[in-house]
PDB file with SEQRES, HELIX, SHEET and CRYST1 records, atoms N, CA, C and O in Angstrom:
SEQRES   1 A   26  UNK UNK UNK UNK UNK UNK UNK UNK UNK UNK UNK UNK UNK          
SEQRES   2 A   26  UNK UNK UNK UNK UNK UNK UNK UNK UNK UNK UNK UNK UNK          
HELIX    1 AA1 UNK A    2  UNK A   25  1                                  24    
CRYST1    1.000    1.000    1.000  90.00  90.00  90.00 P 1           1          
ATOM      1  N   UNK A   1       0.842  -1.200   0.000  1.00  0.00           N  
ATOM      2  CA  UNK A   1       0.000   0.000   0.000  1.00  0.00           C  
ATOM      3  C   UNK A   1       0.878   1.252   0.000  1.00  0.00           C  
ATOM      4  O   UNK A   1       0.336   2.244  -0.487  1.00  0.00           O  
ATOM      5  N   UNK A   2       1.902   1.375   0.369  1.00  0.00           N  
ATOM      6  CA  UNK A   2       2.917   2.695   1.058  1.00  0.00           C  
ATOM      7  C   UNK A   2       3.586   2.700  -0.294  1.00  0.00           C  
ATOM      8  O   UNK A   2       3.990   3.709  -0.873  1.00  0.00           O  
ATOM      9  N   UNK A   3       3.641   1.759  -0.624  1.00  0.00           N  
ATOM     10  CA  UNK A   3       4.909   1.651  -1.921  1.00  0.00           C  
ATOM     11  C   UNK A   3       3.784   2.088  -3.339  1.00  0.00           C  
ATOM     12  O   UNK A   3       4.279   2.595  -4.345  1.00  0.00           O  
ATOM     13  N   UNK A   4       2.713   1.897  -3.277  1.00  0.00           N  
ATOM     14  CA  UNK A   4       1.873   2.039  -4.466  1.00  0.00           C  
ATOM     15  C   UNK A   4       1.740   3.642  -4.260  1.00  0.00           C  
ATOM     16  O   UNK A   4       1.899   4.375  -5.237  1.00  0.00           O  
ATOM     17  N   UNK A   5       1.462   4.153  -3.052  1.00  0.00           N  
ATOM     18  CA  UNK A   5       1.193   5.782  -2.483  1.00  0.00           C  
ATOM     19  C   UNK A   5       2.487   6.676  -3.221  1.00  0.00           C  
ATOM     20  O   UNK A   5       2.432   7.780  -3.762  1.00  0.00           O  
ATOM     21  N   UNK A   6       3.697   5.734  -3.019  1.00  0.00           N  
ATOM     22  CA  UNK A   6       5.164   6.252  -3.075  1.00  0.00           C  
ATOM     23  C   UNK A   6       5.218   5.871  -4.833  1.00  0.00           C  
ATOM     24  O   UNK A   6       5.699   6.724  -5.579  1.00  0.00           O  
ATOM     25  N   UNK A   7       4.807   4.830  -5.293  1.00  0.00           N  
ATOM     26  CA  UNK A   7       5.257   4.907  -6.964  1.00  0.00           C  
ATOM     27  C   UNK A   7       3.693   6.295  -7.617  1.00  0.00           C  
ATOM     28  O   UNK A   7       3.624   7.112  -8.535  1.00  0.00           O  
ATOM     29  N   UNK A   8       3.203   6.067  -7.040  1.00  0.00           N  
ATOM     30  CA  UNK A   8       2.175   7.181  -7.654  1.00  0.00           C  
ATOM     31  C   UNK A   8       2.307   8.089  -7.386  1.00  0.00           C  
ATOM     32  O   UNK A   8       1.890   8.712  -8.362  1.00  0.00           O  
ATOM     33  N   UNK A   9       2.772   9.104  -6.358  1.00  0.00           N  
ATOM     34  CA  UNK A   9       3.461  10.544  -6.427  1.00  0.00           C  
ATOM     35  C   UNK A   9       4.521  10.213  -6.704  1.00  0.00           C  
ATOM     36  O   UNK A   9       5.179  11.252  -6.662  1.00  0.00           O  
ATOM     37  N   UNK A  10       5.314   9.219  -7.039  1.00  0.00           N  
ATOM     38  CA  UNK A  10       6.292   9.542  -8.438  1.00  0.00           C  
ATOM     39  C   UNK A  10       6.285  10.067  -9.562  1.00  0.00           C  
ATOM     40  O   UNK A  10       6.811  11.051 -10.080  1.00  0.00           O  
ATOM     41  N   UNK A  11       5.375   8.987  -9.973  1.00  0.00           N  
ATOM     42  CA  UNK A  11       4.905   9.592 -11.445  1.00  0.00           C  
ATOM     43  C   UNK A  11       4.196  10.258 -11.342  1.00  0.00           C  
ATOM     44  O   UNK A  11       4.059  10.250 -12.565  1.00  0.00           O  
ATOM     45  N   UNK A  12       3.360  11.070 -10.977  1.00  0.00           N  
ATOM     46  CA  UNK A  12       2.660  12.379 -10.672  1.00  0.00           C  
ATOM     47  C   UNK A  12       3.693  13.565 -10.712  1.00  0.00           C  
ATOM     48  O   UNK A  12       3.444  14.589 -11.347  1.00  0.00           O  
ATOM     49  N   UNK A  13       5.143  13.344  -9.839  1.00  0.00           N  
ATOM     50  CA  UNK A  13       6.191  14.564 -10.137  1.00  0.00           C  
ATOM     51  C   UNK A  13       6.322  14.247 -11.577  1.00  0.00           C  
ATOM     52  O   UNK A  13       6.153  15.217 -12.314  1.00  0.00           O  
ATOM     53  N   UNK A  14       6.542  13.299 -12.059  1.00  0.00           N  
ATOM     54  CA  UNK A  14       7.511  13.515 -12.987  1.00  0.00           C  
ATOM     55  C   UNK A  14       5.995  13.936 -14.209  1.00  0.00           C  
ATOM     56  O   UNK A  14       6.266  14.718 -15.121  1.00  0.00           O  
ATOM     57  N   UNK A  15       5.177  13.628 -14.163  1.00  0.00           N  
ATOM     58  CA  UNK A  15       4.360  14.043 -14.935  1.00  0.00           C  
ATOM     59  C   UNK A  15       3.951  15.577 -14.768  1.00  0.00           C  
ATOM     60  O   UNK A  15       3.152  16.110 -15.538  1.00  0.00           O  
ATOM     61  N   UNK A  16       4.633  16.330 -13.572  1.00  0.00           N  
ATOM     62  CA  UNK A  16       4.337  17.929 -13.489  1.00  0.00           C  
ATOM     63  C   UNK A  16       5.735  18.033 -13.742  1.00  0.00           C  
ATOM     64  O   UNK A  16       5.827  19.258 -13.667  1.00  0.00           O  
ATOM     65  N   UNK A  17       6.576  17.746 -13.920  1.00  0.00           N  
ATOM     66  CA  UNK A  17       7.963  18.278 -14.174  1.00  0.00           C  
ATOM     67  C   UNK A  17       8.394  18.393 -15.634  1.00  0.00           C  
ATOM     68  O   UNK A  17       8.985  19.348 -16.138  1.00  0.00           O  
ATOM     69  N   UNK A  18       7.909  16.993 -16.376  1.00  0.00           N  
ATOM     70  CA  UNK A  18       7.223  17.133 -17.672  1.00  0.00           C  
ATOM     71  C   UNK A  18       6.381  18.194 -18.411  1.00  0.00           C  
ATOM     72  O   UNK A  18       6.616  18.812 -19.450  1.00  0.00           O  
ATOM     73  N   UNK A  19       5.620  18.215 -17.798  1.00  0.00           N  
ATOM     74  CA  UNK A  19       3.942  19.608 -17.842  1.00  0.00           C  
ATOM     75  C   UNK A  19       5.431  20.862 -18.182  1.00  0.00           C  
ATOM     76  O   UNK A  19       5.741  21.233 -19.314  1.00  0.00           O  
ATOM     77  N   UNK A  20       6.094  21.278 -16.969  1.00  0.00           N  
ATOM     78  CA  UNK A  20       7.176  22.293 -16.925  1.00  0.00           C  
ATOM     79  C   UNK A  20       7.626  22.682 -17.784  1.00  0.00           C  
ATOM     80  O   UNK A  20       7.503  23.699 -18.467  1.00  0.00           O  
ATOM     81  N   UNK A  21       8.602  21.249 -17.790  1.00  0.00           N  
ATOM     82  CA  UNK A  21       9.727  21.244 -19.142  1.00  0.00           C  
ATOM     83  C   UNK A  21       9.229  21.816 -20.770  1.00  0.00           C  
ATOM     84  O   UNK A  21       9.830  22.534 -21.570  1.00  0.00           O  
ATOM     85  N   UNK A  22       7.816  21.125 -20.848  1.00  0.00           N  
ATOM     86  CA  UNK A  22       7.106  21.209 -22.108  1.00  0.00           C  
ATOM     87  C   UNK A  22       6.593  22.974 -21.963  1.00  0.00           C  
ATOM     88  O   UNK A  22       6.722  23.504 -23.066  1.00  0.00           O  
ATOM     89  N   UNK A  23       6.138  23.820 -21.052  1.00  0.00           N  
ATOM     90  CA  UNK A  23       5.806  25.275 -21.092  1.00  0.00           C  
ATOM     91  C   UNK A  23       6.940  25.862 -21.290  1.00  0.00           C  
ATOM     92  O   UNK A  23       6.888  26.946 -21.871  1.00  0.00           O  
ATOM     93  N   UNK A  24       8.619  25.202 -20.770  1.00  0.00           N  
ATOM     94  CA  UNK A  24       9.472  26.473 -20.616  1.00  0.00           C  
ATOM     95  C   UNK A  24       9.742  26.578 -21.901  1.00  0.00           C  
ATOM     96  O   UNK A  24       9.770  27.732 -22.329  1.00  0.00           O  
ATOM     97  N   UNK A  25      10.015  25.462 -22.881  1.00  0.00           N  
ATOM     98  CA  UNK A  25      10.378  25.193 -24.175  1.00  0.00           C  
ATOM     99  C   UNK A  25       9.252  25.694 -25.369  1.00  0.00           C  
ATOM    100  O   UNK A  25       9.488  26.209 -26.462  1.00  0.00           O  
ATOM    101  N   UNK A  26       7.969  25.353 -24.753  1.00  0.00           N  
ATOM    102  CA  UNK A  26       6.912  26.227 -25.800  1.00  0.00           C  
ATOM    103  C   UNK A  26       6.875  27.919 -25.637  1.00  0.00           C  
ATOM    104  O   UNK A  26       6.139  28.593 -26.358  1.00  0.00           O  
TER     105      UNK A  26                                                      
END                                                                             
């Protein structure tokens, strides 16, 4: 359960860090 909490605000950062990367460059 802790580890599913912990891989899913993983990919949640990296999917807003992504979001980021893609505005600073557009």
């Amino acid at each position: 359960m802790i580890y599913f909490i912990f891989l899913k605000f993983y990919l949640w950062n990296s999917f807003e860090f992504q979001m980021m990367n893609t505005n600073i460059f557009l």
